[in-house]
TORDOZA-623136 format. One record per residue (C-alpha): z, y, x; residue number from 1. Coordinates in steps of 0.1 Angstrom, whole numbers, always signed. Example, Ala and Ser with C-alpha at 12.3 -4.5 7.8 and 13.67 -1.06 7.14 Angstrom:
<pts>
{Z=+78 | Y=-45 | X=+123 | num=1}
{Z=+71 | Y=-11 | X=+137 | num=2}
</pts>
This chain:
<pts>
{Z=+40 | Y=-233 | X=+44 | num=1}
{Z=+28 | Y=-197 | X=+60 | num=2}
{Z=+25 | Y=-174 | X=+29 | num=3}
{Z=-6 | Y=-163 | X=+20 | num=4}
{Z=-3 | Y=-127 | X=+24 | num=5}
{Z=-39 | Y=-119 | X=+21 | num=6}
{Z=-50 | Y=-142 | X=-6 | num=7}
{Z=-57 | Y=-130 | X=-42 | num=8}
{Z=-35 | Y=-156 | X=-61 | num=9}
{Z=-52 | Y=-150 | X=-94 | num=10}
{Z=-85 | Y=-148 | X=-81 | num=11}
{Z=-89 | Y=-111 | X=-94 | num=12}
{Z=-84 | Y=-76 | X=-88 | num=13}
{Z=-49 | Y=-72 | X=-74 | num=14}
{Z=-25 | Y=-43 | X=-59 | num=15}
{Z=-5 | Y=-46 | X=-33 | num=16}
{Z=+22 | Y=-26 | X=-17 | num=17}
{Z=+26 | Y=-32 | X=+21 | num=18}
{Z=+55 | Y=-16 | X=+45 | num=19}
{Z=+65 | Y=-16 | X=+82 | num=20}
{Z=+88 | Y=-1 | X=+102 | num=21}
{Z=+85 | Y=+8 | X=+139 | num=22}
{Z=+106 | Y=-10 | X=+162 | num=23}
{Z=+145 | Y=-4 | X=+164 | num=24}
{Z=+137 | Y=+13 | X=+133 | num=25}
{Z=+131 | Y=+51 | X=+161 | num=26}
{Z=+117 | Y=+76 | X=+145 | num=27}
{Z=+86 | Y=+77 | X=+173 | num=28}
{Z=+59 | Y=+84 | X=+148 | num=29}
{Z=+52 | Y=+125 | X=+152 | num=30}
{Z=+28 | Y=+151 | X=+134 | num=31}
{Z=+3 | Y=+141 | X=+160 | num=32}
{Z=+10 | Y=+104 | X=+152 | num=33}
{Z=+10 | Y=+103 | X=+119 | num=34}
{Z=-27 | Y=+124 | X=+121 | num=35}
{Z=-41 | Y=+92 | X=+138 | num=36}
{Z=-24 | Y=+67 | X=+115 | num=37}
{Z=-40 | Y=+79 | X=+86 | num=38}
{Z=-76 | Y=+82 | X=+104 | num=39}
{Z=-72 | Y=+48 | X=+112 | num=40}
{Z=-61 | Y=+37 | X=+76 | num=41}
{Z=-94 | Y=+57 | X=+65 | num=42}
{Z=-114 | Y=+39 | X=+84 | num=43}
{Z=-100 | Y=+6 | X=+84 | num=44}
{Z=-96 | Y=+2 | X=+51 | num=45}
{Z=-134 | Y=+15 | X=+46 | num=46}
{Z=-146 | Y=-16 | X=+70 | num=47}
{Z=-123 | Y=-42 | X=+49 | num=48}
{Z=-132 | Y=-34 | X=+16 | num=49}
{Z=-96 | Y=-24 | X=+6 | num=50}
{Z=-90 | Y=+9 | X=-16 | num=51}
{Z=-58 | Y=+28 | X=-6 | num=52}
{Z=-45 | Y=+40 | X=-38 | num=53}
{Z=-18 | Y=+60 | X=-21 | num=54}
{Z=+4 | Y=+58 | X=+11 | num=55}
{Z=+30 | Y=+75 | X=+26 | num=56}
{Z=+40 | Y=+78 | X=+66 | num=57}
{Z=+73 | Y=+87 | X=+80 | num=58}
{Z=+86 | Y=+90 | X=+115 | num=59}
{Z=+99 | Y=+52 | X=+116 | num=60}
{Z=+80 | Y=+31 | X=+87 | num=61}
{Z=+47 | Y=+38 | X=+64 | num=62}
{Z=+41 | Y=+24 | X=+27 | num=63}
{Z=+6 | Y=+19 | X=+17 | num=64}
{Z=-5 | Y=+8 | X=-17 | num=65}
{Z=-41 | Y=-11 | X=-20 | num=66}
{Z=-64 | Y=-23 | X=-49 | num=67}
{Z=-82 | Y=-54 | X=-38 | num=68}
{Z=-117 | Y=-63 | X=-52 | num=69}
{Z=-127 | Y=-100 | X=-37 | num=70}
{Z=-160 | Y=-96 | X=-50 | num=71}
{Z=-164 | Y=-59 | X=-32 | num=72}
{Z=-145 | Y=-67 | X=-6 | num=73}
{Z=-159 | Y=-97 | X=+10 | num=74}
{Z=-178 | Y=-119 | X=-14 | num=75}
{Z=-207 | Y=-94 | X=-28 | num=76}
{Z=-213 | Y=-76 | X=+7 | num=77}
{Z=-249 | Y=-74 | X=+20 | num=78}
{Z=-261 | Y=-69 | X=+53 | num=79}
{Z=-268 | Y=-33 | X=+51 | num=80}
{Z=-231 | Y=-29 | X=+40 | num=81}
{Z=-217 | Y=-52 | X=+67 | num=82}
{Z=-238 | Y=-26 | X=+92 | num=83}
{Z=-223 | Y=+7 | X=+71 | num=84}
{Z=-186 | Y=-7 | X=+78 | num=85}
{Z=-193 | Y=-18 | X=+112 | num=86}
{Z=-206 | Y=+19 | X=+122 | num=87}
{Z=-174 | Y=+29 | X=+98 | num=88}
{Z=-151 | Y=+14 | X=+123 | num=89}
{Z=-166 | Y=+13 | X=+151 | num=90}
{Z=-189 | Y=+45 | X=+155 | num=91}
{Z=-215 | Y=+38 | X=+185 | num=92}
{Z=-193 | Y=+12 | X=+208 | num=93}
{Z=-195 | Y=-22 | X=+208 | num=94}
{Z=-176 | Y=-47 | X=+189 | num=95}
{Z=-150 | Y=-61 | X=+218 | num=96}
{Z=-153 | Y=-96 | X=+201 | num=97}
{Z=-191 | Y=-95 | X=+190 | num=98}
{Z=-203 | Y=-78 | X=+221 | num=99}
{Z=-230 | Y=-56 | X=+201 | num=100}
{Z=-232 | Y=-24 | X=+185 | num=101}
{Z=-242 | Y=-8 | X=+155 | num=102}
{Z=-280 | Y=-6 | X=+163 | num=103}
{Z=-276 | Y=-43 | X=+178 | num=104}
{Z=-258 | Y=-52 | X=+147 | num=105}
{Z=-285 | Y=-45 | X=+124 | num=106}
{Z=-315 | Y=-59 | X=+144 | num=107}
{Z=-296 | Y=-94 | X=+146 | num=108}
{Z=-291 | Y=-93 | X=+110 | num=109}
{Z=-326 | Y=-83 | X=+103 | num=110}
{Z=-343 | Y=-108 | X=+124 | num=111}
{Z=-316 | Y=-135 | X=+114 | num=112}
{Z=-315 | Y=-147 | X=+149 | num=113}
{Z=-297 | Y=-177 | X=+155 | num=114}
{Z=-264 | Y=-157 | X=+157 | num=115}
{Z=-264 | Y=-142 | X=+127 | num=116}
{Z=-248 | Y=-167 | X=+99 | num=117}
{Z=-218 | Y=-165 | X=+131 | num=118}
{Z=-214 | Y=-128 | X=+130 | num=119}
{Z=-217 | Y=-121 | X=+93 | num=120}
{Z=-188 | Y=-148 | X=+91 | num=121}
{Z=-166 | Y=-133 | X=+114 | num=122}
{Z=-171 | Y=-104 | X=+102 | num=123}
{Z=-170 | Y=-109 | X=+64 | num=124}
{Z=-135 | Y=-131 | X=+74 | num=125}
{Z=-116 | Y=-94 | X=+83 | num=126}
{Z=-127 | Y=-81 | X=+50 | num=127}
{Z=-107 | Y=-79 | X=+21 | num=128}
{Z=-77 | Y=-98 | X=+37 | num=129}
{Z=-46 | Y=-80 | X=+36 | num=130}
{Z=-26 | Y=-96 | X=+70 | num=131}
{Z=-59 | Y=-92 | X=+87 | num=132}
{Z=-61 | Y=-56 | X=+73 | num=133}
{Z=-26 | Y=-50 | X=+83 | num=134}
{Z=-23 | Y=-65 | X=+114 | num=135}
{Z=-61 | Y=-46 | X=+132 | num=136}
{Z=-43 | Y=-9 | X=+117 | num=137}
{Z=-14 | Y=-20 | X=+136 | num=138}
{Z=-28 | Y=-33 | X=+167 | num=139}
{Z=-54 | Y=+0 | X=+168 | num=140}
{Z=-24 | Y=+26 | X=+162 | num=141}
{Z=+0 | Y=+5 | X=+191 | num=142}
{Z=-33 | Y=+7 | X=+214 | num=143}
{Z=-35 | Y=+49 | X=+204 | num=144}
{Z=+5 | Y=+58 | X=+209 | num=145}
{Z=+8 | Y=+34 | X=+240 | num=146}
{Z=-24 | Y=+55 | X=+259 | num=147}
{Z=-16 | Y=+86 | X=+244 | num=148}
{Z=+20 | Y=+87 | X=+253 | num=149}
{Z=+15 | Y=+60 | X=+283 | num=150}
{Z=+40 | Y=+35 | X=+274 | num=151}
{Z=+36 | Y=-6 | X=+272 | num=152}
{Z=+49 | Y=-29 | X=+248 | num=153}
{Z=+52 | Y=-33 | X=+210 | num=154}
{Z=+59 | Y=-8 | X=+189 | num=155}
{Z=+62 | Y=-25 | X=+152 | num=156}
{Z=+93 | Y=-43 | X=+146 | num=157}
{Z=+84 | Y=-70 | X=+121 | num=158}
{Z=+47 | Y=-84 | X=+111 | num=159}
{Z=+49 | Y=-62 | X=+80 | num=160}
{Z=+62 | Y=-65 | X=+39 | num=161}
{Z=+45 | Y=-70 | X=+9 | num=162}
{Z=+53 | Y=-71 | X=-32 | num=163}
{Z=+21 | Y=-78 | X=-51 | num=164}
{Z=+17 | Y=-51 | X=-85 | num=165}
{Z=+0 | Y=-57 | X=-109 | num=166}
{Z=-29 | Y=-37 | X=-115 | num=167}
{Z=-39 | Y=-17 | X=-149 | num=168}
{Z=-2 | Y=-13 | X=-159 | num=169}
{Z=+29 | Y=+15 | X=-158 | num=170}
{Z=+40 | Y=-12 | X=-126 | num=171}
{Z=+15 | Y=+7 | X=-106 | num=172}
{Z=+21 | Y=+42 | X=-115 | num=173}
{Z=+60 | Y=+31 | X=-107 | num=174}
{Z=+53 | Y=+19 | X=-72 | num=175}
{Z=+27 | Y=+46 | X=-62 | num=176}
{Z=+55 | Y=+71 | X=-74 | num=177}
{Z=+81 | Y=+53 | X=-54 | num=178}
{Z=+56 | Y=+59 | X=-24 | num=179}
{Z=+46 | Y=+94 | X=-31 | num=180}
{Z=+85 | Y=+105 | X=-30 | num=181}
{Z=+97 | Y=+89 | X=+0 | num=182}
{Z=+93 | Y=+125 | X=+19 | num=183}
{Z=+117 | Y=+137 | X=-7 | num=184}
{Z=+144 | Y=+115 | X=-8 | num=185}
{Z=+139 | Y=+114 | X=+33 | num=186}
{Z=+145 | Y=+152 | X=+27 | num=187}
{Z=+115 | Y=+157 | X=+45 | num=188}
{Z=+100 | Y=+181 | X=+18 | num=189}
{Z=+110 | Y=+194 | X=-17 | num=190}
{Z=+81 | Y=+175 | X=-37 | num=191}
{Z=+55 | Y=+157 | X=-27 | num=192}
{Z=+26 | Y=+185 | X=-22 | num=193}
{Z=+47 | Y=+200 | X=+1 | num=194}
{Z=+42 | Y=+165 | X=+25 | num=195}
{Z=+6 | Y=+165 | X=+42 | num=196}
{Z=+15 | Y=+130 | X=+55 | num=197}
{Z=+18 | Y=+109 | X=+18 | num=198}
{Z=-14 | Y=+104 | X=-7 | num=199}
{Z=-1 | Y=+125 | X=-38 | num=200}
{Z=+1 | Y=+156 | X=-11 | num=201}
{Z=-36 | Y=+147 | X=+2 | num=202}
{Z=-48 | Y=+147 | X=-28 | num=203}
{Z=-33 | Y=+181 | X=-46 | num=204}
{Z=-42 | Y=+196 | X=-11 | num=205}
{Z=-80 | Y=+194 | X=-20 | num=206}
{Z=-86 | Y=+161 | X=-4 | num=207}
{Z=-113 | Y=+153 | X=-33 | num=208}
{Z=-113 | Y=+117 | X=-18 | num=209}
{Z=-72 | Y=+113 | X=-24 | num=210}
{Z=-79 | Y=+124 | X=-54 | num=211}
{Z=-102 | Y=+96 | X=-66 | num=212}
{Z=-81 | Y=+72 | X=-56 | num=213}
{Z=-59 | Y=+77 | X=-81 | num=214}
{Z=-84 | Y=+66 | X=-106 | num=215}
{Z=-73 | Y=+29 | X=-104 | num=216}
{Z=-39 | Y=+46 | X=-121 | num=217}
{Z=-62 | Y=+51 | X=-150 | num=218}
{Z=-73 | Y=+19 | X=-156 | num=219}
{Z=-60 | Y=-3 | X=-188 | num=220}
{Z=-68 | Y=-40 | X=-190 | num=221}
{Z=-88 | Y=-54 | X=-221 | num=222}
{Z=-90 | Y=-87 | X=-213 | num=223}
{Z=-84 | Y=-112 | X=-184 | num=224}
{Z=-107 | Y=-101 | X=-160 | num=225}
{Z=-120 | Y=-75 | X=-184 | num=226}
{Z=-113 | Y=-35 | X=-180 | num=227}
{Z=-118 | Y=-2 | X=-193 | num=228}
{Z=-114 | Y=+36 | X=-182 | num=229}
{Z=-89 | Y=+56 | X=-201 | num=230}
{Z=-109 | Y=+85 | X=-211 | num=231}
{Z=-76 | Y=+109 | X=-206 | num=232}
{Z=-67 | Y=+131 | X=-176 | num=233}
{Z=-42 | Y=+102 | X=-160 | num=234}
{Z=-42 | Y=+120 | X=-128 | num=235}
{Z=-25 | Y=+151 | X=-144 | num=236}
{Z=-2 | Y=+131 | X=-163 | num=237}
{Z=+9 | Y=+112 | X=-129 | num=238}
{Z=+15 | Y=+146 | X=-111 | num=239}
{Z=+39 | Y=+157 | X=-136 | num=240}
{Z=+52 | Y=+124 | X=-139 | num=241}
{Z=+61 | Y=+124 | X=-100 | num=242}
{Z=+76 | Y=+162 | X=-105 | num=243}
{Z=+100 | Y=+153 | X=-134 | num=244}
{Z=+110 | Y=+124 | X=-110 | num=245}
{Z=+111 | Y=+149 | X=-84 | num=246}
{Z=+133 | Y=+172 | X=-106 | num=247}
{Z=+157 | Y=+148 | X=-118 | num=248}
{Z=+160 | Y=+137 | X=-80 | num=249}
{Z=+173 | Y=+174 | X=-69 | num=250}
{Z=+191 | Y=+175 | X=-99 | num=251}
{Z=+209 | Y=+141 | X=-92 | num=252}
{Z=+210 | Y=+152 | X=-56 | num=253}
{Z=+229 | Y=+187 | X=-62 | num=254}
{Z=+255 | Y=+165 | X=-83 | num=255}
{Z=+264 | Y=+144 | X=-57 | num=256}
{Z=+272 | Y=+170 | X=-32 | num=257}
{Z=+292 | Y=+184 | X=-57 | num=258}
{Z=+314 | Y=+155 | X=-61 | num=259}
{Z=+316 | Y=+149 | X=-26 | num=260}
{Z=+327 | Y=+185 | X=-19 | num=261}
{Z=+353 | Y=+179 | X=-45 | num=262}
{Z=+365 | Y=+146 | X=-35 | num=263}
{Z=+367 | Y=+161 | X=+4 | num=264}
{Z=+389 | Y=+192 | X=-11 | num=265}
{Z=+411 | Y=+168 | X=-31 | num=266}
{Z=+396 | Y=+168 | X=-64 | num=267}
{Z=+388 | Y=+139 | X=-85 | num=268}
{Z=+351 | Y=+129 | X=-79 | num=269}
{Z=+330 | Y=+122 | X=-103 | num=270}
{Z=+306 | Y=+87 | X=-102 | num=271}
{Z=+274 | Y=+94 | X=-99 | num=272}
{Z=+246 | Y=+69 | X=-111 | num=273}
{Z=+220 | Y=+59 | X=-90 | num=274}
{Z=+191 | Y=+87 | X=-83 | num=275}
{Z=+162 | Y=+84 | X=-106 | num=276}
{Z=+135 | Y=+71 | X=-73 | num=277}
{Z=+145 | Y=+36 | X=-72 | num=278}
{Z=+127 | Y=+8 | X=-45 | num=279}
{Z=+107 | Y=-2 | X=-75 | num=280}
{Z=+82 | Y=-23 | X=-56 | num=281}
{Z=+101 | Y=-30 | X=-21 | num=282}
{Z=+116 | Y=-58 | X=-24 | num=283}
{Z=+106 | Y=-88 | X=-52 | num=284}
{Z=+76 | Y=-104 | X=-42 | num=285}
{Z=+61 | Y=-93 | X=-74 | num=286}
{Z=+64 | Y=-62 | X=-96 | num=287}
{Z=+47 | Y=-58 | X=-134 | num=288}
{Z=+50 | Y=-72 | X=-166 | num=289}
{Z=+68 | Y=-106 | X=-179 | num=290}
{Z=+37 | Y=-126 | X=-188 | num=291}
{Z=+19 | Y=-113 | X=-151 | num=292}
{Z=+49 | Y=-125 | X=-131 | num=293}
{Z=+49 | Y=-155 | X=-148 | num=294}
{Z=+16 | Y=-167 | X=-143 | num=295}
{Z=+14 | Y=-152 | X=-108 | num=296}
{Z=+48 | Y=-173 | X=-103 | num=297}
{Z=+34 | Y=-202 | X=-112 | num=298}
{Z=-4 | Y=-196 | X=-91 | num=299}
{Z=+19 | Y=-192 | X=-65 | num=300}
{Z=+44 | Y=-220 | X=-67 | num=301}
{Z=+12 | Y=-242 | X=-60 | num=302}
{Z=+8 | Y=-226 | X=-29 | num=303}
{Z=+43 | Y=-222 | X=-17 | num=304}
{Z=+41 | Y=-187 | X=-24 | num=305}
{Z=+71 | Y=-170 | X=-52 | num=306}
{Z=+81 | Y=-209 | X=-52 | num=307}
{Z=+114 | Y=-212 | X=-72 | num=308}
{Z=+110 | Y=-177 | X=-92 | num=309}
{Z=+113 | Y=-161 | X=-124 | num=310}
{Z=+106 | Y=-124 | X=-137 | num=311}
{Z=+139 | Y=-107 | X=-139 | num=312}
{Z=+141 | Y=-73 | X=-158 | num=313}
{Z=+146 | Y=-41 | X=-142 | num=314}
{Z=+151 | Y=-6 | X=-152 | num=315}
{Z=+122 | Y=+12 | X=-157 | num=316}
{Z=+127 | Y=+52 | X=-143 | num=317}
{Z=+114 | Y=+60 | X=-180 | num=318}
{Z=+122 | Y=+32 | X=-201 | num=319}
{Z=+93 | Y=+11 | X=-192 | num=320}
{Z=+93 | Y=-27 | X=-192 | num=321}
{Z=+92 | Y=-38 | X=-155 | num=322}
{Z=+101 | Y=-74 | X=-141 | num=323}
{Z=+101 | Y=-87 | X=-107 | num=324}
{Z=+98 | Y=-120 | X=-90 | num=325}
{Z=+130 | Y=-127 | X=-72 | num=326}
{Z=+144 | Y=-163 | X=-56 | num=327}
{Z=+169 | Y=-180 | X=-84 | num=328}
{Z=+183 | Y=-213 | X=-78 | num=329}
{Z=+184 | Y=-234 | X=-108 | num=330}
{Z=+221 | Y=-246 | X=-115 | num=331}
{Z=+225 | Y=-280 | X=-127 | num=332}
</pts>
């Protein structure tokens, strides 16, 4: 069965974390590409509904994490809002597969000509679905770099990952850590401020709309389907969350070339453990606490999605209680 990438499996808010990589895995994304990337994540994820927590691009592969609303996404969207995301995306040109624009958008809506139930479906079907969300930024940045640059062909190497977080939980400040540091353990920057190109840098830059984004981190679950605010500055606490990471990163860092040094003059070397930025979040299918992967396990198991998995622990990079959904075969 073709997983379901872009279907909320619990019928509620969800987080996901997606990542490509550019084909051959060459580092072809520059500056001036990575500029047009995130104006096309802007306004792409503006005409789907999604909210982009945080993301990071490098020169061969980007990491976006979303929060997905069903209800704001798709279900609860008027037709004044299906006309604000349409100008969102597509400014004053028409719509390739509608053939209208903005204005004649809004005046078949209006009038409900016979049309109209047809375009609000189509339209309403590329909101709030991850693959199709994923696959139009894609498509719209491969268009850009191929005129731009005047080449053909692909320029994506795989359709794209996934690994589902769950939302209101330390999960989600784990993952959007792991994607605010990339630049640094790319050596691409110190910390992340120092990295225009990544969420965390956006937002401590003075990007007031980065900023907000990071409110989801802030969120605490009451109740299934039930929230509430924290009333605390979560934002500041992230930021020097992500710089003791950072810290502890060099530090790790500046210990291994030490060793190596001493292994290459003769010396014993000493094992180092792992660095303190894991891929918390790459790889799993599913990334939060025991009882969430459980029940998202067994949502998805009816679906053919996470069939045949169990939470198994992992190592929190501050003691925190993390699981992830991983394939298991049952011995017997």
């Amino acid at each position: 069965m073709k997983r379901p990438k872009g279907r909320c499996l619990l019928e509620e808010e969800e987080c996901i974390h997606v990542m490509s990589r550019v084909v051959q895995k060459r580092f072809l994304i520059d500056e001036r590409g990575m500029e047009e990337m995130r104006r096309i994540l802007r306004t792409q994820a503006d005409f789907a509904g999604l909210d982009v927590i945080t993301f990071c691009f490098l020169r061969n592969h980007f990491h976006i994490l979303l929060h997905i609303d069903p209800e704001r996404a798709r279900e609860g969207v008027t037709d004044a809002e299906l006309v604000r995301r349409f100008r969102a995306l597509y400014g004053t040109k028409r719509s390739p597969s509608l053939g209208v624009d903005a204005k004649g958008l809004a005046v078949l809506l209006e009038q409900n000509k016979p049309r109209a139930d047809e375009v609000r479906g189509k339209l309403r079907a590329r909101m709030g679905d991850v693959s199709v969300f994923m696959r139009e930024l894609k498509t719209r940045f491969t268009f850009w770099y191929n005129k731009h640059y005047k080449t053909v062909g692909t320029f994506w190497a795989e359709r794209f990952r996934s690994v589902l977080v769950e939302p209101g939980s330390g999960a989600l400040r784990t993952v959007a850590a792991y994607i605010d540091l990339n630049a640094v353990r790319a050596e691409l920057a110190e910390s992340p401020e120092q990295y225009r190109y990544c969420g965390l840098g956006e937002a401590l830059g003075g990007r007031a709309t980065a900023k907000a984004a990071y409110r989801w981190l802030t969120r605490r679950r009451q109740g299934r389907g039930e929230w509430e605010w924290a009333n605390r500055d979560v934002f500041g606490e992230y930021v020097a969350h992500v710089r003791r990471l950072t810290i502890a990163f060099q530090t790790e860092k500046a210990a291994r070339n030490r060793a190596r040094d001493s292994a290459e003059e003769g010396m014993q070397g000493v094992v180092e453990e792992d660095p303190p930025i894991n891929g918390y979040g790459a790889k799993g299918g599913a990334v939060g606490s025991a009882s969430w992967v459980e029940r998202l396990c067994e949502a998805g198991g009816r679906m053919g999605f996470l069939r045949k998995r169990r939470p198994i622990a992992l190592d929190g990079p501050t003691g925190e209680s993390l699981y992830a959904a991983r394939r298991w075969r049952q011995r017997g």
